[in-house]
C-alpha positions in Angstrom: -11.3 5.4 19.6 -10.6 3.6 16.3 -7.3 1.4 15.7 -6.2 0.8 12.4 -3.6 -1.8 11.2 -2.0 -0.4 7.9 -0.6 -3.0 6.1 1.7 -3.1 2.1 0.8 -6.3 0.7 3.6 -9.0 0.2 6.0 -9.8 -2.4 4.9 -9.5 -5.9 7.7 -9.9 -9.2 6.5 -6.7 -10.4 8.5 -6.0 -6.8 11.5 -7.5 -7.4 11.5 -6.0 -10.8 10.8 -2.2 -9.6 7.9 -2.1 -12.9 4.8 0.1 -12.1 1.9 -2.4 -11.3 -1.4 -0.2 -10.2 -4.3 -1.8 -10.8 -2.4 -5.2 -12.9 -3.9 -7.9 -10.6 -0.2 -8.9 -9.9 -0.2 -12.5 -7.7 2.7 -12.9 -4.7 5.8 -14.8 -5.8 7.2 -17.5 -3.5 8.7 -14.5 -1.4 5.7 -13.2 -0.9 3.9 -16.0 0.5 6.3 -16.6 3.0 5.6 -13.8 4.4 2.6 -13.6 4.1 2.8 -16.7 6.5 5.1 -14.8 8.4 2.6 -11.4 8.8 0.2 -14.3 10.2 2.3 -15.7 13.0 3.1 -12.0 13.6 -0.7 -11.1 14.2 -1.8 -14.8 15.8 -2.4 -12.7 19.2 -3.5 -9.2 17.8 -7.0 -8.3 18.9 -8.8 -7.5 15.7 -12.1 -7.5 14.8 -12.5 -7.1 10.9 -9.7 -7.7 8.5 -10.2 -5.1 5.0 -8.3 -5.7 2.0 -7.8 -4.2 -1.4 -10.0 -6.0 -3.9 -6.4 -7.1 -5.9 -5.1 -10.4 -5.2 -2.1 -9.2 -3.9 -3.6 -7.8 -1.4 -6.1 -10.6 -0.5 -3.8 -13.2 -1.1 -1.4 -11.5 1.8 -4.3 -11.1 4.3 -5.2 -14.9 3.5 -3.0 -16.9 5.7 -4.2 -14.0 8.7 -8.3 -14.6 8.3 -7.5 -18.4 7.6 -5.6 -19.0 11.0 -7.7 -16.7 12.7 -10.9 -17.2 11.0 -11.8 -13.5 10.9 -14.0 -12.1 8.0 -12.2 -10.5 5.1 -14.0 -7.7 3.2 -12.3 -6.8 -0.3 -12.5 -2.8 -0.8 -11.8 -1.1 -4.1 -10.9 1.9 -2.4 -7.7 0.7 -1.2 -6.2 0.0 -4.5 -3.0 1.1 -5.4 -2.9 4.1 -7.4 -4.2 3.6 -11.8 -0.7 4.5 -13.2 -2.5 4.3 -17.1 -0.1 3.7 -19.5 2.8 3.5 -17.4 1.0 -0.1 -15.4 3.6 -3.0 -16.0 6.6 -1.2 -17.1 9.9 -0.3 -15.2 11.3 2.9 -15.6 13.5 2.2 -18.5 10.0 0.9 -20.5 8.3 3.9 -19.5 11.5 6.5 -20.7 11.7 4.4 -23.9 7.5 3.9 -24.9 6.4 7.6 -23.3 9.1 10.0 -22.6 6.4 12.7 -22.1 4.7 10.9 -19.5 8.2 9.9 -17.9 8.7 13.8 -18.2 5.7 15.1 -16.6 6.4 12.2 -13.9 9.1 13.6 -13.0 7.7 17.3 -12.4 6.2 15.8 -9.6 2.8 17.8 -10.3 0.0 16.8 -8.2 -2.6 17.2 -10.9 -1.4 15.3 -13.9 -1.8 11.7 -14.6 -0.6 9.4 -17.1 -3.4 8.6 -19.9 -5.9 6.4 -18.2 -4.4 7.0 -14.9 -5.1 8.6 -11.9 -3.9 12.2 -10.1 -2.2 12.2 -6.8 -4.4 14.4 -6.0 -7.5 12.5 -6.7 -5.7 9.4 -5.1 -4.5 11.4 -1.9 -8.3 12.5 -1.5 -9.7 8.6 -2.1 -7.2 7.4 0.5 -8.3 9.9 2.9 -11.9 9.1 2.2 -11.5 5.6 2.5 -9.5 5.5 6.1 -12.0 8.1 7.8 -15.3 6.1 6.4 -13.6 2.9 7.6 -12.7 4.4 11.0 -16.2 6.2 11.4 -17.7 2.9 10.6 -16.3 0.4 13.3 -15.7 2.7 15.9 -14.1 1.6 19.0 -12.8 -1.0 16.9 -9.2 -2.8 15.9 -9.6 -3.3 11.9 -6.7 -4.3 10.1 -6.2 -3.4 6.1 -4.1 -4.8 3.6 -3.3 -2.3 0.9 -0.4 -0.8 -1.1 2.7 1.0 -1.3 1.1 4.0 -2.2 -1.9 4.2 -0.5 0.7 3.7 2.7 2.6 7.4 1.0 -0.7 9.2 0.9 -1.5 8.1 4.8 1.8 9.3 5.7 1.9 12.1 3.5 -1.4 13.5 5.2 0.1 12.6 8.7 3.4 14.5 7.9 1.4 17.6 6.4 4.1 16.9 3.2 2.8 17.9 -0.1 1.5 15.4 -2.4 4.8 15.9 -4.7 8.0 15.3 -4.6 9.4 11.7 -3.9 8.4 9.3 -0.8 10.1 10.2 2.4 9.4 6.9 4.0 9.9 3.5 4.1 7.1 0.7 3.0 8.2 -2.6 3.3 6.3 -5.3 2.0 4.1 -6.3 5.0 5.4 -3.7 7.2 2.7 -2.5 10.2 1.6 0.7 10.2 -0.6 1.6 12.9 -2.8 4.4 13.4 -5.3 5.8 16.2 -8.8 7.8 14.6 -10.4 9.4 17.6 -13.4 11.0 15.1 -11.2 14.1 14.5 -7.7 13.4 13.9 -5.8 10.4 13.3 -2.6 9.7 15.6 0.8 7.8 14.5 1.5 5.1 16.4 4.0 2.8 14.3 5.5 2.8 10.9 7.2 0.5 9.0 7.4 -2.2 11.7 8.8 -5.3 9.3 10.3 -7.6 12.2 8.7 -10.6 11.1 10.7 -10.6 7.9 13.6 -11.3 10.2 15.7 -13.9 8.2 13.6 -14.0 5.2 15.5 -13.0 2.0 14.3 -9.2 0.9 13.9 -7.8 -2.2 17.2 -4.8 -3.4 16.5 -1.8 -1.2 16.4 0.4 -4.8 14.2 3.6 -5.0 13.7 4.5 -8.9 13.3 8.2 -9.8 11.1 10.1 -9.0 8.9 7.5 -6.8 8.7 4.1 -6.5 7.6 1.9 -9.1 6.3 -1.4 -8.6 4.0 -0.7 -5.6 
């Protein structure tokens, strides 16, 4: 039996400002370290044997303050990058309605097999997600391994444990830092917890804002 510790990277501006970040190697703003500090206190007692990140420094600088105090070996992982959202990467919706009202139009269809120019199908990312989190859970079997990925990487994991189709908007929360854990016995994977953000407890948070038709800046 495999555990896995799902984890959305901290804080980034592109947060804060709800613009579409993808594969931009966005850095965490000051909110975003702190809690990153705050995931790491969290976590000081967790038994974990490998910490995985997505190769963006987002997601490495989140799972940073965790190996540090820990002193547990980080292994950067391209498969758990956040979706390639093309053309639409660094703009908010109001860019992206303005610069390419197609691609804000077939955005909004929700259809699983189109992507932005230069970006990347839900389907395709649905079925690299999937990929990923069986070959990491086949790999350290019996093992606790915690990963420090993205918004929505997080939607395609709960959108394959939900059976929900891979359109339509996200029907769960993702908080910045939030645990997600999940239990791989070699044939299915089990829900144990989602969206466990008590750490954050006091910190300030970001505007609770969901742009049409899915989140942007994940």
């Amino acid at each position: 039996m495999t555990e896995l510790l799902l984890i959305r990277h901290a804080e980034t501006d592109f947060n804060r400002q709800l613009r579409f970040q993808g594969h931009i190697d966005t850095p965490l703003n000051d909110a975003g370290q702190a809690q990153a500090e705050r995931l790491a206190e969290r976590l000081l007692d967790e038994p974990l044997d490998l910490v995985v990140s997505s190769d963006l420094q987002r997601a490495q600088q989140t799972a940073l303050p965790l190996v540090t105090r820990r002193r547990l070996p980080l292994r950067a992982d391209t498969r758990w990058r956040e979706q390639s959202f093309g053309v639409l990467e660094g703009l908010d919706a109001a860019g992206v309605r303005a610069l390419h009202p197609d691609a804000w139009a077939a955005w909004q269809r929700h259809d699983a097999d189109l992507a932005p120019a230069g970006g990347e199908t839900y389907r395709d990312f649905h079925g690299r997600v999937w990929d990923a989190l069986r070959a990491l859970a086949a790999a350290h079997a019996g093992a606790r391994v915690a990963v420090v990925t993205h918004g929505g990487v997080l939607d395609m994991v709960w959108r394959g444990l939900q059976a929900l189709p891979l359109a339509g908007p996200r029907q769960c929360a993702i908080p910045n830092t939030g645990l997600n854990r999940v239990r791989f016995d070699g044939r299915q994977v089990e829900l144990l917890v989602w969206g466990d953000d008590a750490h954050l407890a006091g910190l300030s948070q970001p505007p609770v804002t969901i742009p049409t038709p899915r989140a942007a800046g994940r």
